[in-house]
DRENLO-911566 format. One line per field, with one value per residue: residue number from 1; x, y, z of N, C-alpha, C in turn. Coordinates in steps of 0.02 Angstrom, whole numbers, plus 50000, padded with zeros to 5 digits. Last residue first. Example, Ala and Ser with C-alpha at 12.3 -4.5 7.8 and 13.67 -1.06 7.14 Angstrom:
<nodes>
marmar <- (2_1)
n.u <- (50642_50660)
n.v <- (49888_49716)
n.w <- (50354_50390)
ca.u <- (50684_50615)
ca.v <- (49947_49775)
ca.w <- (50357_50390)
c.u <- (50645_50660)
c.v <- (50002_49835)
c.w <- (50394_50390)
</nodes>
This chain:
<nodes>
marmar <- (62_61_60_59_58_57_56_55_54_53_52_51_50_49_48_47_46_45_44_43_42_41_40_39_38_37_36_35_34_33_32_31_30_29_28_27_26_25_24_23_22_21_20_19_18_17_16_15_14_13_12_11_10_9_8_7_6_5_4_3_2_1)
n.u <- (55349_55361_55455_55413_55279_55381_55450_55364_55357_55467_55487_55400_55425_55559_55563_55714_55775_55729_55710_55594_55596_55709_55617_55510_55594_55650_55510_55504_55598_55571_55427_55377_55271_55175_55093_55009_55087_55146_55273_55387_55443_55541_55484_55474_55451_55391_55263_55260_55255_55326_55394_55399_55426_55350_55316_55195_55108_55111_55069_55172_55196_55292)
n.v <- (53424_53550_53620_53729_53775_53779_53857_53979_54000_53992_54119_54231_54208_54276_54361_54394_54578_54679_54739_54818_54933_54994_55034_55109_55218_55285_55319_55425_55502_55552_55589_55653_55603_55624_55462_55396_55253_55169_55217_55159_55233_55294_55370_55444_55354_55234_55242_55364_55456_55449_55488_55395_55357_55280_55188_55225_55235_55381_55469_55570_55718_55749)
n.w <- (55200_55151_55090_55049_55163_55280_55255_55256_55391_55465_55409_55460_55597_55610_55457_55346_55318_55199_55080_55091_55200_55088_54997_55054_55103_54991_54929_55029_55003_54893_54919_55092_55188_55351_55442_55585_55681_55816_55951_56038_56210_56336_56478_56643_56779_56830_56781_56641_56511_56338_56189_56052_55895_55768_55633_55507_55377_55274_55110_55008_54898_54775)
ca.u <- (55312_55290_55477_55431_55297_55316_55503_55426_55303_55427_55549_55414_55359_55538_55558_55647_55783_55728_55771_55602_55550_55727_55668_55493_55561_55687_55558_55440_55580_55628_55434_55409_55341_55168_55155_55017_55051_55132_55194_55381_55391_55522_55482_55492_55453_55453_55268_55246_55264_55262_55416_55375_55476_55390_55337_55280_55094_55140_55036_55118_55173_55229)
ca.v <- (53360_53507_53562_53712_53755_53715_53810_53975_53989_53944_54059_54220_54155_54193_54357_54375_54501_54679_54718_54738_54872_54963_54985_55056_55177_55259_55265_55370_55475_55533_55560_55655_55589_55612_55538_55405_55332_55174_55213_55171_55198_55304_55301_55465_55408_55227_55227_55301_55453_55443_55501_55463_55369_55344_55184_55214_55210_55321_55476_55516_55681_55720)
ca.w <- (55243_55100_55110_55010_55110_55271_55270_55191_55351_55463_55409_55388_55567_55627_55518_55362_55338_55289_55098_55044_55176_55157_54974_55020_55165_55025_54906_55020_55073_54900_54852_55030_55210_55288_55472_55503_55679_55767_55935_55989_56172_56284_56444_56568_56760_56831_56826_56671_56582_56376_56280_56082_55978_55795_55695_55533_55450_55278_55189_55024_54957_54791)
c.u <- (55302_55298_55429_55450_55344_55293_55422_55433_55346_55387_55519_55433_55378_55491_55549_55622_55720_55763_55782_55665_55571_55661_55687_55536_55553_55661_55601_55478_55538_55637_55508_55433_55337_55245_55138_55049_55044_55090_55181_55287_55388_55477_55482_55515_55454_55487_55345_55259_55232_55290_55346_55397_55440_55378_55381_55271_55167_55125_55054_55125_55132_55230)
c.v <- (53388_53440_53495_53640_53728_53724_53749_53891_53951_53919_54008_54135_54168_54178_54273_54368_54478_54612_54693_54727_54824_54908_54971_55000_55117_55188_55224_55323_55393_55490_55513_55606_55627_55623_55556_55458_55333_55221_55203_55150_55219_55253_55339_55388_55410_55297_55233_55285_55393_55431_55504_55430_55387_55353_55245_55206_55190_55280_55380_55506_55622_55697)
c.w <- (55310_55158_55114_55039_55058_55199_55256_55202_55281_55407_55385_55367_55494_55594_55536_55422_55347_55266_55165_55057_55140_55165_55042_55005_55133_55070_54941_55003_55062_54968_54881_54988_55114_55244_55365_55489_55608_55744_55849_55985_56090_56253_56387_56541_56671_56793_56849_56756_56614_56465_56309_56166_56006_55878_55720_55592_55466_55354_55212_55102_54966_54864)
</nodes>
């Protein structure tokens, strides 16, 4: 099965300082075994700073 995913992918754009790489966000379409993969990395990330924060004002509540 195919599903259709918004990823981040490399591309070589020309700039002022010549050839840059840049990650662009895009909609790419990825395979069943793929798909999964992306989903479990997703929930396994670490949290981010504002995740922290956020987390930390709630349960601490003052």
């Amino acid at each position: 099965m195919k599903h259709k995913v918004r990823a981040l992918v490399q591309v070589e754009k020309y700039g002022l300082f010549g050839k840059q790489k840049v990650f662009e966000e895009r909609t790419i379409t990825v395979d069943g075994k793929t798909y999964r993969k992306m989903k479990k990395a997703e929930q396994e990330r670490p949290f981010s700073i504002g995740e922290m924060v956020f987390y930390d004002l709630i349960w601490d509540g003052d």
